[in-house]
Backbone bond lengths (Angstrom), bond angles and torsions (degrees), N, CA, C in turn:
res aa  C-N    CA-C-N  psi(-1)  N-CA   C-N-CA  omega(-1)  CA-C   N-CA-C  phi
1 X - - - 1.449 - - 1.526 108.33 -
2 X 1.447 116.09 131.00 1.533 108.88 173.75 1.135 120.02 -84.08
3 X 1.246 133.90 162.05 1.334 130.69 -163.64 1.820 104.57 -158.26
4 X 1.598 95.96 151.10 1.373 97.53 -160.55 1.697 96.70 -133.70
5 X 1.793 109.64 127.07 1.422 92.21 179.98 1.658 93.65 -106.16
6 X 1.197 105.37 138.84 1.823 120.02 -172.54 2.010 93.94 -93.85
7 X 1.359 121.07 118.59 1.288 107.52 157.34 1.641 103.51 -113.82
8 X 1.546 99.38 134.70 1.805 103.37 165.90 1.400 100.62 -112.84
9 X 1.354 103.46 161.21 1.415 113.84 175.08 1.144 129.95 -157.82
10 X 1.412 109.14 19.59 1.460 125.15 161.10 1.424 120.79 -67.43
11 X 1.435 126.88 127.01 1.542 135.55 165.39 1.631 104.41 -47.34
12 X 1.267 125.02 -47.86 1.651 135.12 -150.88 1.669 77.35 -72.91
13 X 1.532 159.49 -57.91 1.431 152.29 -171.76 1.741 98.76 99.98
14 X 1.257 113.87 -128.48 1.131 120.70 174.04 1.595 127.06 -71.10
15 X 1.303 108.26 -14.92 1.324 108.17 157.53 1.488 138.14 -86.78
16 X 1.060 113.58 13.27 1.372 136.10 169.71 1.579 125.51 -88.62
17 X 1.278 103.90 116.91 1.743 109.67 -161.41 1.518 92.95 -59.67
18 X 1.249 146.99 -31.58 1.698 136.13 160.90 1.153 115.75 -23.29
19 X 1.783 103.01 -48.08 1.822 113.84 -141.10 1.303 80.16 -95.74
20 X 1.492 143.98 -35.58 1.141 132.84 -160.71 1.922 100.32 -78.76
21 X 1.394 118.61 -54.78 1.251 121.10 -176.02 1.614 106.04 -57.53
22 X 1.131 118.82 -60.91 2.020 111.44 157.39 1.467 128.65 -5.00
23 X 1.550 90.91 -75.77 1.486 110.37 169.03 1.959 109.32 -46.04
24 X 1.351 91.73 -55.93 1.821 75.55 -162.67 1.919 110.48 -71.04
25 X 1.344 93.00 -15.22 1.452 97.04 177.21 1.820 97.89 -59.55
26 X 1.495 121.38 -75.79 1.351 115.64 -172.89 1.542 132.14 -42.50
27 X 1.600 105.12 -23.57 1.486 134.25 167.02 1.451 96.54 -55.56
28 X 1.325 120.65 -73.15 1.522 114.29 -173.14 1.014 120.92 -45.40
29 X 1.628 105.81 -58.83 1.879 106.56 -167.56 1.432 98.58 -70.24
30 X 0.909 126.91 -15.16 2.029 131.12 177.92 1.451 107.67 -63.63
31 X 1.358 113.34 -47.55 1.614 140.74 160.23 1.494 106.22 -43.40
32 X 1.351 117.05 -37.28 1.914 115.13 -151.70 1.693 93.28 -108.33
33 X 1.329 94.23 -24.22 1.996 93.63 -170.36 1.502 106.73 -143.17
34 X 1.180 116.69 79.45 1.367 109.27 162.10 1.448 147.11 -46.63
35 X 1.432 92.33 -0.42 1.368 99.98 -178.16 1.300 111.58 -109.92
36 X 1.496 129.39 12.34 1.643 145.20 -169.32 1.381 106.30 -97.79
37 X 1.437 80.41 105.09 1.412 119.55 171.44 1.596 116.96 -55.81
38 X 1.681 117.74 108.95 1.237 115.53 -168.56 2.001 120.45 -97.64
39 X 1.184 129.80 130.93 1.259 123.15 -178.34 1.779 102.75 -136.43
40 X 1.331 108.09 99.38 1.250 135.51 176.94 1.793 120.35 -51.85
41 X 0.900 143.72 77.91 1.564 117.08 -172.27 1.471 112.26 -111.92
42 X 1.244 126.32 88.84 1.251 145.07 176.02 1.751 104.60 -49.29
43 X 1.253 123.95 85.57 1.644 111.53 173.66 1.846 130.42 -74.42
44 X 1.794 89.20 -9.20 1.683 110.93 163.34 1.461 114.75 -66.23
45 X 1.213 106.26 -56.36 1.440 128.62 -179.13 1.371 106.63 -65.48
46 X 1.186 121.38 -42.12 2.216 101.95 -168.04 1.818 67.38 -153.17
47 X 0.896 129.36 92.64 1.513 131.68 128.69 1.454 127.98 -46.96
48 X 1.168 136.16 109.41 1.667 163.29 -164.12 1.843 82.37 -50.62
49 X 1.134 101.14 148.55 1.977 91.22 172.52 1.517 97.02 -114.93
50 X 1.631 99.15 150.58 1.642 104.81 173.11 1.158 123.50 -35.80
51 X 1.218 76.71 164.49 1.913 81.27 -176.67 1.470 104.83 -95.82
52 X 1.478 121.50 128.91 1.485 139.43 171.95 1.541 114.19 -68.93
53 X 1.228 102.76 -177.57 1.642 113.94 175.74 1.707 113.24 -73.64
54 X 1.380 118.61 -33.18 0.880 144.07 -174.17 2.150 99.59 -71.76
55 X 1.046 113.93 -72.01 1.607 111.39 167.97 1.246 104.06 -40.86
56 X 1.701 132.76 -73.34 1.104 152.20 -162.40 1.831 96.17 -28.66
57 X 1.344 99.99 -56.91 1.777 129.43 -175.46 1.361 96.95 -52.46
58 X 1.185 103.68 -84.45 1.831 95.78 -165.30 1.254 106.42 -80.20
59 X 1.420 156.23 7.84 1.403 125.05 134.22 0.938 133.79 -86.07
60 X 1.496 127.90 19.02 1.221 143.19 123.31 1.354 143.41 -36.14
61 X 1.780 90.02 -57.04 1.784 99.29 175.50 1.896 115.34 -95.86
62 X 1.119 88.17 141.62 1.717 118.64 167.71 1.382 92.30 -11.69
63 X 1.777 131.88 127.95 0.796 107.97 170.08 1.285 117.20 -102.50
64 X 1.368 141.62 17.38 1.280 145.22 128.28 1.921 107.81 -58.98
65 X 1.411 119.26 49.28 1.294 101.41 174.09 1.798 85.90 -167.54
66 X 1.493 138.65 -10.73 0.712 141.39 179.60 1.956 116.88 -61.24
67 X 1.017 92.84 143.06 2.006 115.52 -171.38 1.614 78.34 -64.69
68 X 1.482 83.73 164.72 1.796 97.19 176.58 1.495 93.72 -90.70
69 X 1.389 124.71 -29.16 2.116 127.51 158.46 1.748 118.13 -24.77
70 X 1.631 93.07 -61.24 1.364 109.67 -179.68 1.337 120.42 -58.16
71 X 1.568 138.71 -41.20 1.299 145.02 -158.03 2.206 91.01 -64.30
72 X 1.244 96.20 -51.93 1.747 87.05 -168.62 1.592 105.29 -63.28
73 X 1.049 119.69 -45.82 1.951 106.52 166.03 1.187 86.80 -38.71
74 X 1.345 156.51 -102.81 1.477 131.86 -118.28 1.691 112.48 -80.42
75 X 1.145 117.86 -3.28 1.292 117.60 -166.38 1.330 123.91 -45.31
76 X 1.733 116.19 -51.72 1.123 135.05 178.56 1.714 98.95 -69.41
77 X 1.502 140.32 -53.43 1.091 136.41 160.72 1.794 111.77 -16.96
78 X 1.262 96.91 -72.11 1.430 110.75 -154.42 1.532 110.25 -69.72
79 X 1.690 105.12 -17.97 1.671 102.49 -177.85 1.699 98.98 -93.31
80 X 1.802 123.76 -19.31 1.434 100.23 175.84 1.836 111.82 -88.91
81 X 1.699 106.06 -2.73 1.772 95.65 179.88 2.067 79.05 -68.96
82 X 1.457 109.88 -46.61 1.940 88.10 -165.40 1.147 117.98 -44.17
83 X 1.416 121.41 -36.16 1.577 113.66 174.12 1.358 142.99 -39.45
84 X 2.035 75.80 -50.19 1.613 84.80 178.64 1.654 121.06 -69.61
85 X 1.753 100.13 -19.85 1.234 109.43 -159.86 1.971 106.60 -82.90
């Protein structure tokens, strides 16, 4: 199944000529492939938070050497590289 991750990132939301041209883009290919798998990531809406000392830390270290502490700093990391991936 193909799949499409949509990021917006305009403050203005749906009123933003981005969010509007976005939209009709996913409309089309939605149109061309019904079977396209959609994953939305609004970075206006829920913005990812900086990265701490704690991230900084464990994506740094070996990850065959990482604290069982460290694995949740990367969590949110590691589920948006899946997105992209």
């Amino acid at each position: 199944m193909p799949s499409l991750l949509h990021v917006a990132a305009s403050p203005h939301g749906a009123d933003s000529r981005s969010a509007r041209a976005g939209a009709a883009l996913v409309a089309h290919l939605r149109g061309q492939r019904a079977d396209l798998a959609l994953r939305l990531r609004d970075l206006a809406r829920d913005p990812p938070p900086h990265p701490d000392a704690a991230f900084a830390a464990a994506s740094l270290a070996d990850a065959a050497q990482r604290s069982a502490e460290q694995h949740p700093a990367l969590a949110l990391s590691e589920a948006l590289i899946a997105e992209l991936e």
